[in-house]
ROMARLO-301095 format. One record per residue: residue number from 1; x, y negated, z negated of N, C-alpha, C, O in turn. Coordinates in nm, 3 decimals, always signed. Atoms other than C-alpha are relative to their C-alpha. Example, Ala and Ser with C-alpha at 12.3 -4.5 7.8 and 13.67 -1.06 7.14 Angstrom:
<nodes>
node num->1 | n.xx->+0.089 | n.yy->+0.119 | n.zz->+0.000 | ca.xx->+1.230 | ca.yy->+0.450 | ca.zz->-0.780 | c.xx->+0.090 | c.yy->-0.120 | c.zz->+0.000 | o.xx->+0.194 | o.yy->-0.118 | o.zz->-0.066;
node num->2 | n.xx->-0.082 | n.yy->+0.119 | n.zz->+0.006 | ca.xx->+1.367 | ca.yy->+0.106 | ca.zz->-0.714 | c.xx->-0.077 | c.yy->-0.109 | c.zz->-0.073 | o.xx->-0.026 | o.yy->-0.220 | o.zz->-0.090;
</nodes>
This chain:
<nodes>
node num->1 | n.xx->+0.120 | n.yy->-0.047 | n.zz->+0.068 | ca.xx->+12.286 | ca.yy->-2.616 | ca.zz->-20.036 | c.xx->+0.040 | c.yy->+0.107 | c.zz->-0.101 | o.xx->+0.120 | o.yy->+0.197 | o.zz->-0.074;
node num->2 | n.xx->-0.085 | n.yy->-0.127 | n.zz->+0.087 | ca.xx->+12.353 | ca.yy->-2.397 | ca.zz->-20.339 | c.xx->-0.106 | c.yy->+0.086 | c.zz->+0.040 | o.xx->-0.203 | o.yy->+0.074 | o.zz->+0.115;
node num->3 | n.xx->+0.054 | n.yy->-0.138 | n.zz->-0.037 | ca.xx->+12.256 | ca.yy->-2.054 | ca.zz->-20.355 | c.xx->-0.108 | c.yy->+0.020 | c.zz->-0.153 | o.xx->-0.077 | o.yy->-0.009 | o.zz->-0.268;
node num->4 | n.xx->+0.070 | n.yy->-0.023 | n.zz->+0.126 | ca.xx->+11.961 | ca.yy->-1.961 | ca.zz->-20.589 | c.xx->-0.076 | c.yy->+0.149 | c.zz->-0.010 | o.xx->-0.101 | o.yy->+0.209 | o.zz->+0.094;
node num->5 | n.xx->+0.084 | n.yy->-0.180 | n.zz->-0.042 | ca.xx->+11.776 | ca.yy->-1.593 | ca.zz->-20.646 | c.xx->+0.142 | c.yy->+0.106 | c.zz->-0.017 | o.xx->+0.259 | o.yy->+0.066 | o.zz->-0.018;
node num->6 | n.xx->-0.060 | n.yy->-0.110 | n.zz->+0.031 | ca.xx->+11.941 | ca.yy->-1.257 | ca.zz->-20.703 | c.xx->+0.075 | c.yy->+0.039 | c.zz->+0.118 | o.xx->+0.171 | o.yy->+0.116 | o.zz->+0.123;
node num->7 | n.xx->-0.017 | n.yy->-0.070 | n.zz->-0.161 | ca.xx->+11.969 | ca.yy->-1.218 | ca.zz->-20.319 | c.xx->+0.089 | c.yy->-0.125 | c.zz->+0.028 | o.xx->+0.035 | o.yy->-0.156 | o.zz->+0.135;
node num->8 | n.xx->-0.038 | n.yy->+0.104 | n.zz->-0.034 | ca.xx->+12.172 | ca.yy->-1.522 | ca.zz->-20.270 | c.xx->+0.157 | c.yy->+0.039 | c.zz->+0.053 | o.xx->+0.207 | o.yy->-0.032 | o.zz->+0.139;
node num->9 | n.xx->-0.096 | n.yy->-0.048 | n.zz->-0.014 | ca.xx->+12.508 | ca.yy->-1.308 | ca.zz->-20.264 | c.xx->-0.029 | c.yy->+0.066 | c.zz->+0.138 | o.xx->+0.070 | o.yy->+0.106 | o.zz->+0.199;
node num->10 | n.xx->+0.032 | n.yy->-0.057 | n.zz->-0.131 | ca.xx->+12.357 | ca.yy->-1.172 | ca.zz->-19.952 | c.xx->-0.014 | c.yy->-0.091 | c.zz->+0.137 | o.xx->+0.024 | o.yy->-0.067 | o.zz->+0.252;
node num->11 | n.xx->-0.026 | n.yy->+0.145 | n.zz->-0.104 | ca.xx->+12.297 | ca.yy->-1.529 | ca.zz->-19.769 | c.xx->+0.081 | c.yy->-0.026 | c.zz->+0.053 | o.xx->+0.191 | o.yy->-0.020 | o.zz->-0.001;
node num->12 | n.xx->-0.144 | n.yy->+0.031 | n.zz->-0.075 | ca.xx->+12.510 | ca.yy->-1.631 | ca.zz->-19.504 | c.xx->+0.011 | c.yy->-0.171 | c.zz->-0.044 | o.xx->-0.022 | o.yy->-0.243 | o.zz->+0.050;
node num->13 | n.xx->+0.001 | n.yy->+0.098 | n.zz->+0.000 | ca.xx->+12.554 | ca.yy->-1.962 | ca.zz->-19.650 | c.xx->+0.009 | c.yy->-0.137 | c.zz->+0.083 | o.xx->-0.028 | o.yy->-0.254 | o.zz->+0.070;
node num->14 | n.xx->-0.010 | n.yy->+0.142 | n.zz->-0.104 | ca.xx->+12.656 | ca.yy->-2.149 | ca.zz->-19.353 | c.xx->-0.083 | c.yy->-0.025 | c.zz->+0.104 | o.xx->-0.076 | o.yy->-0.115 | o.zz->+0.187;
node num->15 | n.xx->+0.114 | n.yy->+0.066 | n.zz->-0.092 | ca.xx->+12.331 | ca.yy->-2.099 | ca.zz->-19.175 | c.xx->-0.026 | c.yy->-0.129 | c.zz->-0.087 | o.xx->+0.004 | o.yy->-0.148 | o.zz->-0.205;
node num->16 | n.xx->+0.086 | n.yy->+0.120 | n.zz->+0.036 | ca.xx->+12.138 | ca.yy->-2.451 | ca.zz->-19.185 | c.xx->-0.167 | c.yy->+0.063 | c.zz->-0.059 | o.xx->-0.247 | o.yy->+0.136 | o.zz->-0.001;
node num->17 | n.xx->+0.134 | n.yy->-0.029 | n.zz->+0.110 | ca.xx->+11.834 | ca.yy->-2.403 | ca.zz->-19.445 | c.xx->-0.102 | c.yy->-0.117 | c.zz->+0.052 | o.xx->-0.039 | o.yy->-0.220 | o.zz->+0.073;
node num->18 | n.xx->+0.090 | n.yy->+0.011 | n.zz->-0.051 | ca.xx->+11.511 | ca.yy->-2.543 | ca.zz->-19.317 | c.xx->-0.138 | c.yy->+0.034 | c.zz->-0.118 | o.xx->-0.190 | o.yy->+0.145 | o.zz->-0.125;
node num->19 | n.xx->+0.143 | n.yy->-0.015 | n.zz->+0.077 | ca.xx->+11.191 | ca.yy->-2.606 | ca.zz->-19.591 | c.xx->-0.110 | c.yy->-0.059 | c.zz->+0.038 | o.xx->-0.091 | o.yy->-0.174 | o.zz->+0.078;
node num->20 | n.xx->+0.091 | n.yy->+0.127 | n.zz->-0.050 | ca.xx->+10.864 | ca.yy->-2.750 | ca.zz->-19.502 | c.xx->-0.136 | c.yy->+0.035 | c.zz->-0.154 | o.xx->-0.211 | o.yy->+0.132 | o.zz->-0.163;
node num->21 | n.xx->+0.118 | n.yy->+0.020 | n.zz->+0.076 | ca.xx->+10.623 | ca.yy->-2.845 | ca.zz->-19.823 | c.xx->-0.121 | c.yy->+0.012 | c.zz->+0.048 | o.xx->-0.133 | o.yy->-0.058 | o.zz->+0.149;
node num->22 | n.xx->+0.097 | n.yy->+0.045 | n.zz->-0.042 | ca.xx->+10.266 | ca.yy->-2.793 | ca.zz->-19.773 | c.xx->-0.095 | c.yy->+0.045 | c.zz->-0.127 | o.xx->-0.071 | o.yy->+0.119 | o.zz->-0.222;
node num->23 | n.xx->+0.099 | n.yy->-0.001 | n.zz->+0.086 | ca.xx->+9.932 | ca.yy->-2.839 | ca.zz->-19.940 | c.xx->-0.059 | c.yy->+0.104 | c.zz->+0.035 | o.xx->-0.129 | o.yy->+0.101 | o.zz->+0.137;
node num->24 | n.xx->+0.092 | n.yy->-0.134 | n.zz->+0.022 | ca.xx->+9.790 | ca.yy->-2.514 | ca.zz->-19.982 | c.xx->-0.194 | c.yy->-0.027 | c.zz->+0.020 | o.xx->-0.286 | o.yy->+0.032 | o.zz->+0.075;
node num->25 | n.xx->+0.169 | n.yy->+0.029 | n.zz->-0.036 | ca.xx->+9.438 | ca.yy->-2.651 | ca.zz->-19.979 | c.xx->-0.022 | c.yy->-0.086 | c.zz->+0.105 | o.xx->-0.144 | o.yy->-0.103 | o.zz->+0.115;
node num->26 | n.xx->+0.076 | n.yy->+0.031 | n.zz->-0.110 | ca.xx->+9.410 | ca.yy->-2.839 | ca.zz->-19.669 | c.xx->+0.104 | c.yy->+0.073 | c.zz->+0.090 | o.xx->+0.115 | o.yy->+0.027 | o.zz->+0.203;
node num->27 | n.xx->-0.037 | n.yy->-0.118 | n.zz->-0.122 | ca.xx->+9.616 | ca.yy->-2.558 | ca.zz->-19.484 | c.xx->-0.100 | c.yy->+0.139 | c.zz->-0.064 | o.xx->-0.066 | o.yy->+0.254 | o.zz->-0.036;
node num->28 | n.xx->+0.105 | n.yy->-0.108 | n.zz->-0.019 | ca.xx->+9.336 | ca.yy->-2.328 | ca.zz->-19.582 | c.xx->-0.127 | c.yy->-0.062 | c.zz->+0.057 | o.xx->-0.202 | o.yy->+0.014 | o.zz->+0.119;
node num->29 | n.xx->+0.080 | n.yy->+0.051 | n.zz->-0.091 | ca.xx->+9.086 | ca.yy->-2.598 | ca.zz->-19.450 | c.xx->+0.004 | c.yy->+0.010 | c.zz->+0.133 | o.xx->-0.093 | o.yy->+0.042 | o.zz->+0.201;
node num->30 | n.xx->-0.070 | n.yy->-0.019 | n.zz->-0.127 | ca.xx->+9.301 | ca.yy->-2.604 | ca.zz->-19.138 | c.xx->-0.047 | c.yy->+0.139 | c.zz->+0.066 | o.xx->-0.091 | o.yy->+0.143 | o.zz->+0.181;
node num->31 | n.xx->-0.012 | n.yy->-0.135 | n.zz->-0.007 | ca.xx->+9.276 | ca.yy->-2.233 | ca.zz->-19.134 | c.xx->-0.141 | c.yy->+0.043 | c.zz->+0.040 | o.xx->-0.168 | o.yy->+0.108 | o.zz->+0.141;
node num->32 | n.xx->+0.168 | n.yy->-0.029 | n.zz->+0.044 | ca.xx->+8.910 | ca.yy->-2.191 | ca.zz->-19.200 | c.xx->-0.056 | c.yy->-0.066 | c.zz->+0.164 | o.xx->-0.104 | o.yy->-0.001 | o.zz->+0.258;
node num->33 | n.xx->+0.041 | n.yy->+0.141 | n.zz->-0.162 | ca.xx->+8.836 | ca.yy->-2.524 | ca.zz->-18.882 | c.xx->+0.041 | c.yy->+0.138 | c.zz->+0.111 | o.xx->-0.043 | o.yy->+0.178 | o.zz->+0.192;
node num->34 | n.xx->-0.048 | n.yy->-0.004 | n.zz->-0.106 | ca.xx->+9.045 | ca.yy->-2.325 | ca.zz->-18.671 | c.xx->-0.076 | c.yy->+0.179 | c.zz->+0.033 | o.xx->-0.120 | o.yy->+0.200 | o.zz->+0.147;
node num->35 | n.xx->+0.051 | n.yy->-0.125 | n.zz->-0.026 | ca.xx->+8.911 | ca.yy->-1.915 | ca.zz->-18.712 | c.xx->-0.171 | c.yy->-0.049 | c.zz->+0.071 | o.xx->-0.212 | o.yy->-0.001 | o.zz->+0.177;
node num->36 | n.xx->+0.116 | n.yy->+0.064 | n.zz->-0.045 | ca.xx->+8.541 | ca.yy->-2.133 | ca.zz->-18.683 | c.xx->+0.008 | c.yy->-0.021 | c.zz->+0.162 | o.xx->-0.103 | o.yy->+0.001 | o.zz->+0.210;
node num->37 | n.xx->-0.040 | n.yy->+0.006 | n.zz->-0.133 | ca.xx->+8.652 | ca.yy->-2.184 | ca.zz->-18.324 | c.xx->+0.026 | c.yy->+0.136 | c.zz->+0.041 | o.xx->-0.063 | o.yy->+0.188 | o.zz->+0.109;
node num->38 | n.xx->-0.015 | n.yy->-0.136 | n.zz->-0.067 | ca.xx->+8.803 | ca.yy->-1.837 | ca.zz->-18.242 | c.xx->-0.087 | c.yy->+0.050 | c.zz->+0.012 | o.xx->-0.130 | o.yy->+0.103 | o.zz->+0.115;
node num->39 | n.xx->+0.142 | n.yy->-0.106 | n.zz->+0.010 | ca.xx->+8.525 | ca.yy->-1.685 | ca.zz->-18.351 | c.xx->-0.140 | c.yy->-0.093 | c.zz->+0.115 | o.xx->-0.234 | o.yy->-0.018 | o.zz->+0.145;
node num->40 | n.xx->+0.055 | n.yy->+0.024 | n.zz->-0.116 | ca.xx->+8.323 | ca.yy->-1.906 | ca.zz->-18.080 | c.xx->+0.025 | c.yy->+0.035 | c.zz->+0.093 | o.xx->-0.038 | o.yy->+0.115 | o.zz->+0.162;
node num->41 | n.xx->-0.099 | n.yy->-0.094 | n.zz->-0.144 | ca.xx->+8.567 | ca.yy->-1.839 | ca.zz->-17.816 | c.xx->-0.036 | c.yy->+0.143 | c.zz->+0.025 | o.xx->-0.076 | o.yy->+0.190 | o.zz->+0.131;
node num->42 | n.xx->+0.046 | n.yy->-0.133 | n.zz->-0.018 | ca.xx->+8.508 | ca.yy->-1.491 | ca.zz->-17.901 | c.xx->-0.129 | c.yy->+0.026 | c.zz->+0.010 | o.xx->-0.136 | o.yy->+0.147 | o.zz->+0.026;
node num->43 | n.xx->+0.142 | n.yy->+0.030 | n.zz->-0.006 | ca.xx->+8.159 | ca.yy->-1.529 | ca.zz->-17.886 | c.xx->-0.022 | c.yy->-0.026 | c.zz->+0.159 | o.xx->-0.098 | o.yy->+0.049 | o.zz->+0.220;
node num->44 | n.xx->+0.016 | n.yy->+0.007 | n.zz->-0.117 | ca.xx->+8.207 | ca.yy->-1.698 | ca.zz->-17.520 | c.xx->+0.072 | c.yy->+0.086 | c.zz->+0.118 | o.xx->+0.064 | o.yy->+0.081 | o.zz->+0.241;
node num->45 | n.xx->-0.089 | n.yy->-0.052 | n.zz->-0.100 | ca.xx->+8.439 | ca.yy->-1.480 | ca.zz->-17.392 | c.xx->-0.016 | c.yy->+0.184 | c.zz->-0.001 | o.xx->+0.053 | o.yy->+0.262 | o.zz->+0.065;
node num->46 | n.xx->+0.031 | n.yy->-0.147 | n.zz->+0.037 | ca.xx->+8.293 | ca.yy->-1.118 | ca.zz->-17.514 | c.xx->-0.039 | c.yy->+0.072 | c.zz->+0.133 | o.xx->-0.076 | o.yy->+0.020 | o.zz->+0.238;
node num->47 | n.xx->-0.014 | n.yy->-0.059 | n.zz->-0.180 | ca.xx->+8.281 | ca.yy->-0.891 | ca.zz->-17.221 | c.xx->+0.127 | c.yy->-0.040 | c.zz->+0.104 | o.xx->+0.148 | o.yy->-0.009 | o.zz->+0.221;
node num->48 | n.xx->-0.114 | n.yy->+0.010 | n.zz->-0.119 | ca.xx->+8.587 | ca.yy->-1.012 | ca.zz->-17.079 | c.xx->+0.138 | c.yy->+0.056 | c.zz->-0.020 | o.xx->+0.151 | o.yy->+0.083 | o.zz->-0.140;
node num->49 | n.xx->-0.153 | n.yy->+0.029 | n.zz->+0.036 | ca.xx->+8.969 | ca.yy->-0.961 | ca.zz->-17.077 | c.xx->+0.040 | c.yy->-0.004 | c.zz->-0.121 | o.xx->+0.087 | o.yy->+0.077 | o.zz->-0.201;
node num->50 | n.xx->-0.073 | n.yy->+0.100 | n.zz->+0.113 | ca.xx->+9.039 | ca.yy->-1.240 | ca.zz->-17.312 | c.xx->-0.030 | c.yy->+0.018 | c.zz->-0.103 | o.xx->+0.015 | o.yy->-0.035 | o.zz->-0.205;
node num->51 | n.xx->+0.039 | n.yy->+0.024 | n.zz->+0.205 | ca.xx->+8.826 | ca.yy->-1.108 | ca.zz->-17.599 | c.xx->+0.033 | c.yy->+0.106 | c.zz->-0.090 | o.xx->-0.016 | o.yy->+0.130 | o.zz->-0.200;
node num->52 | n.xx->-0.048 | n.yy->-0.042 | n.zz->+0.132 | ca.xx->+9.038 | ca.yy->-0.869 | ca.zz->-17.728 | c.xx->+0.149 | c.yy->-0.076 | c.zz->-0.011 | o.xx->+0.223 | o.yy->-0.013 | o.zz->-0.087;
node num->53 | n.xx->-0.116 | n.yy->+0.078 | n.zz->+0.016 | ca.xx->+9.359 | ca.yy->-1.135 | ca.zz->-17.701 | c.xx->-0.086 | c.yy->-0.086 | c.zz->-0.168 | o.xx->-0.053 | o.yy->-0.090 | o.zz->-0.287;
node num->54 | n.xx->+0.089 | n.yy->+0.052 | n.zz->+0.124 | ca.xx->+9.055 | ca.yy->-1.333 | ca.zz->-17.903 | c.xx->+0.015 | c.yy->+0.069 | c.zz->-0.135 | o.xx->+0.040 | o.yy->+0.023 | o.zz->-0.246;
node num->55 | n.xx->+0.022 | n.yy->-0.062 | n.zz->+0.152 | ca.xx->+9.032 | ca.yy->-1.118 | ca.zz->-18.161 | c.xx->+0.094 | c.yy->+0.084 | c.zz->-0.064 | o.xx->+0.080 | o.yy->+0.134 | o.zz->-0.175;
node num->56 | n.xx->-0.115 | n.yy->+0.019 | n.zz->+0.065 | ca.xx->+9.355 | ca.yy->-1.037 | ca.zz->-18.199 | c.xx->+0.055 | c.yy->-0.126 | c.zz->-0.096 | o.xx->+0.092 | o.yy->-0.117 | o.zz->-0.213;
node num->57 | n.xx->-0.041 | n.yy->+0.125 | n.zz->+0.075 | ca.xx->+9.444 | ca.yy->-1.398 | ca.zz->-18.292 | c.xx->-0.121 | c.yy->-0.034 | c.zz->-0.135 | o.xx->-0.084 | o.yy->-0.122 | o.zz->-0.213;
node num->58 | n.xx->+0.081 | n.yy->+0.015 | n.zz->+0.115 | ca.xx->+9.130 | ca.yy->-1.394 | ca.zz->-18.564 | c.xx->+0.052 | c.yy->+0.067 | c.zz->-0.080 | o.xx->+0.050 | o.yy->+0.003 | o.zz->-0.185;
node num->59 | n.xx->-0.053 | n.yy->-0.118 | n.zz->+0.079 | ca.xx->+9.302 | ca.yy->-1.079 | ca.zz->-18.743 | c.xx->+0.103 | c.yy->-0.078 | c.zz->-0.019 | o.xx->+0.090 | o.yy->-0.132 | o.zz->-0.129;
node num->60 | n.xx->-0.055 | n.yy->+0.058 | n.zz->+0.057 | ca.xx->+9.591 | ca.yy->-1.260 | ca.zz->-18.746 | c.xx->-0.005 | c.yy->-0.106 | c.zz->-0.081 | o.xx->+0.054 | o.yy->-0.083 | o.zz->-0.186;
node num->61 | n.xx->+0.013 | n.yy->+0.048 | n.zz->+0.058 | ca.xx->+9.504 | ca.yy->-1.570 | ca.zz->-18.876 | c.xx->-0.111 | c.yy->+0.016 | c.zz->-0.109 | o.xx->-0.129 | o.yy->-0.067 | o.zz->-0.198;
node num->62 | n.xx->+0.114 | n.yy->-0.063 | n.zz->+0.144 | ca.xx->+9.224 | ca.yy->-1.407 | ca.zz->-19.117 | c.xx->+0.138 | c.yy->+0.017 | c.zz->-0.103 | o.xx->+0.170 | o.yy->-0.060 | o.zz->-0.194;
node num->63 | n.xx->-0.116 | n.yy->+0.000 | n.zz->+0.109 | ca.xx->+9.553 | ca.yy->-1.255 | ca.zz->-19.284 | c.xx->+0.077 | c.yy->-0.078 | c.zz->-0.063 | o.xx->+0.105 | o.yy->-0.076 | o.zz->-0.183;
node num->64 | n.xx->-0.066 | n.yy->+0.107 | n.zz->+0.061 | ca.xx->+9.749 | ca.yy->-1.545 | ca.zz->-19.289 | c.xx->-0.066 | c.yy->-0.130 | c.zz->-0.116 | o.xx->-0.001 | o.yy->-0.193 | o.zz->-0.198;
node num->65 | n.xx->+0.105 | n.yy->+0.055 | n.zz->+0.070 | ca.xx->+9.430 | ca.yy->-1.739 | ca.zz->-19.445 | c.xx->-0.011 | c.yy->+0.084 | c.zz->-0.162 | o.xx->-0.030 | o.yy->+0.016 | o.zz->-0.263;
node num->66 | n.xx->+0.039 | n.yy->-0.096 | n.zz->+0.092 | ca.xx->+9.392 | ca.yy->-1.428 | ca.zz->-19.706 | c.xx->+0.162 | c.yy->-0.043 | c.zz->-0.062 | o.xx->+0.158 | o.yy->-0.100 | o.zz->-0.170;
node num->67 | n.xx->-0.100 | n.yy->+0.038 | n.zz->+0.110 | ca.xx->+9.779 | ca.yy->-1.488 | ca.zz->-19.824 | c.xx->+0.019 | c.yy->-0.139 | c.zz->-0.027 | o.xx->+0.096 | o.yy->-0.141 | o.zz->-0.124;
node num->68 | n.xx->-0.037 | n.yy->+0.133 | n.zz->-0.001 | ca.xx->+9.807 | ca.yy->-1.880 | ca.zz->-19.818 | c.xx->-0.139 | c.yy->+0.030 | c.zz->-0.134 | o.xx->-0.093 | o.yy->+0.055 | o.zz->-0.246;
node num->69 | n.xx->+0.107 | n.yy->-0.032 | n.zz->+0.137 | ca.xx->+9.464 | ca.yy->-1.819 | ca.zz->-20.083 | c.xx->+0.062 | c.yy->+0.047 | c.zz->-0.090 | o.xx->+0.061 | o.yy->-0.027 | o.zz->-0.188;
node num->70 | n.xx->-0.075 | n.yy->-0.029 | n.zz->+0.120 | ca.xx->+9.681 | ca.yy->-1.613 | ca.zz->-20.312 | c.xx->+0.115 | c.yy->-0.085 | c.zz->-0.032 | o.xx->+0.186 | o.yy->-0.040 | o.zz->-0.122;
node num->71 | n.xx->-0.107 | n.yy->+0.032 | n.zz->+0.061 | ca.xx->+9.946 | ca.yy->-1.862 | ca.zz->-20.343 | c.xx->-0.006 | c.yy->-0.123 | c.zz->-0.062 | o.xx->-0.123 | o.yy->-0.162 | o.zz->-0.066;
node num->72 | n.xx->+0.080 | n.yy->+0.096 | n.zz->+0.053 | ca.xx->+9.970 | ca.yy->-2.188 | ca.zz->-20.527 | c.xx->-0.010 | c.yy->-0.071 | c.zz->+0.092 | o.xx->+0.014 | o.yy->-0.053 | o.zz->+0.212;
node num->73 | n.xx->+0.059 | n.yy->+0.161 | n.zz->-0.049 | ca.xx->+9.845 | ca.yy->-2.551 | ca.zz->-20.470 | c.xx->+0.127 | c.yy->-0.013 | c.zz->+0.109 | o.xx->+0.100 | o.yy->+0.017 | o.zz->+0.225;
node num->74 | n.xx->-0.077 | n.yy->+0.043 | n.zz->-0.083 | ca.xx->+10.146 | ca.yy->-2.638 | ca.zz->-20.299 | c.xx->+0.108 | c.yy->+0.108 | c.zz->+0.043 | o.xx->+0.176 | o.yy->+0.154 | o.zz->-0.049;
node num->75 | n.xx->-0.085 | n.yy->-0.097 | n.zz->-0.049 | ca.xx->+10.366 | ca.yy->-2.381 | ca.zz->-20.067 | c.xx->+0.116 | c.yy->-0.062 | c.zz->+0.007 | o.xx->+0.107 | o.yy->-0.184 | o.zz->+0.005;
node num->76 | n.xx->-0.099 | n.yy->+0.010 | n.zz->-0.062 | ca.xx->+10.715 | ca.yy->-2.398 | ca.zz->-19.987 | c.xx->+0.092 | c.yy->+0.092 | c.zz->+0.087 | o.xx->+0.185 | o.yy->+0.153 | o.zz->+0.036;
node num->77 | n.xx->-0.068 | n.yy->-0.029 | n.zz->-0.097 | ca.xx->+10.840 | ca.yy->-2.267 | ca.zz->-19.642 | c.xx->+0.081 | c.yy->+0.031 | c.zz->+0.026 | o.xx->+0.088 | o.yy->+0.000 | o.zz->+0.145;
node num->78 | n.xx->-0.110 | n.yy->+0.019 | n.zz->-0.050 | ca.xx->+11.168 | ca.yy->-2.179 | ca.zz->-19.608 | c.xx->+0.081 | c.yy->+0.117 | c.zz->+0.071 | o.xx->+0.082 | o.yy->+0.237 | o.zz->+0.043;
node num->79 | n.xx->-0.034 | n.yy->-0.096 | n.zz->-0.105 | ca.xx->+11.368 | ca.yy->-2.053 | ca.zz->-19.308 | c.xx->+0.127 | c.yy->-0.023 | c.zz->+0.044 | o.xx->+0.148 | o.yy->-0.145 | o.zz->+0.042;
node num->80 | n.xx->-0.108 | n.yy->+0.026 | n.zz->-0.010 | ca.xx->+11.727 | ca.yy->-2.023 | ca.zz->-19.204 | c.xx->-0.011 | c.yy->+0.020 | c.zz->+0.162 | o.xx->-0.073 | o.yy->+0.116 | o.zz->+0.207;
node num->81 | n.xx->-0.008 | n.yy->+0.007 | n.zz->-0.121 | ca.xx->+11.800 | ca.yy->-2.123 | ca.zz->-18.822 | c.xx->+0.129 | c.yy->+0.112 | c.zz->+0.058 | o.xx->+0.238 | o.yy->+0.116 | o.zz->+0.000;
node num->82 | n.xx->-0.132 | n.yy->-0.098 | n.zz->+0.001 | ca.xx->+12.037 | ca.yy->-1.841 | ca.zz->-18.665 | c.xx->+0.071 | c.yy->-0.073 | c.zz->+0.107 | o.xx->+0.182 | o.yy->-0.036 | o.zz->+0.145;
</nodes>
């Protein structure tokens, strides 16, 4: 895999590189389906335990929803396996 970016002199090259394409607009649909649910859960589960685990996982994926919106049409993923 060549090396590309300013930071590339910093890469351990002989990790294995790992990309996954995705459509930016139906992983914010995805996103959107799935908080629509938490936010029930949290709804059925208020008063208990589980609903601040609940509403932890809404904060997170709210954020992750809020940056996948700023980026383009199509993302690209990429992660080096250690």
């Amino acid at each position: 895999m060549p090396r590309v970016g300013s930071d590339a002199q910093n890469v351990d090259s002989t990790l294995p590189v790992e990309a996954l394409l995705l459509d930016g607009t139906l992983l914010v649909r995805v996103l959107k389906l799935t908080l629509y649910g938490l936010h029930e859960e949290r709804r059925r589960v208020q008063g208990t335990p589980a609903h601040a685990e609940v509403v932890q996982r809404i904060r997170y994926l709210d954020e992750v929803l809020s940056w996948v919106k700023e980026q383009p049409q199509e993302l690209v993923v990429i992660g080096r396996r250690l």
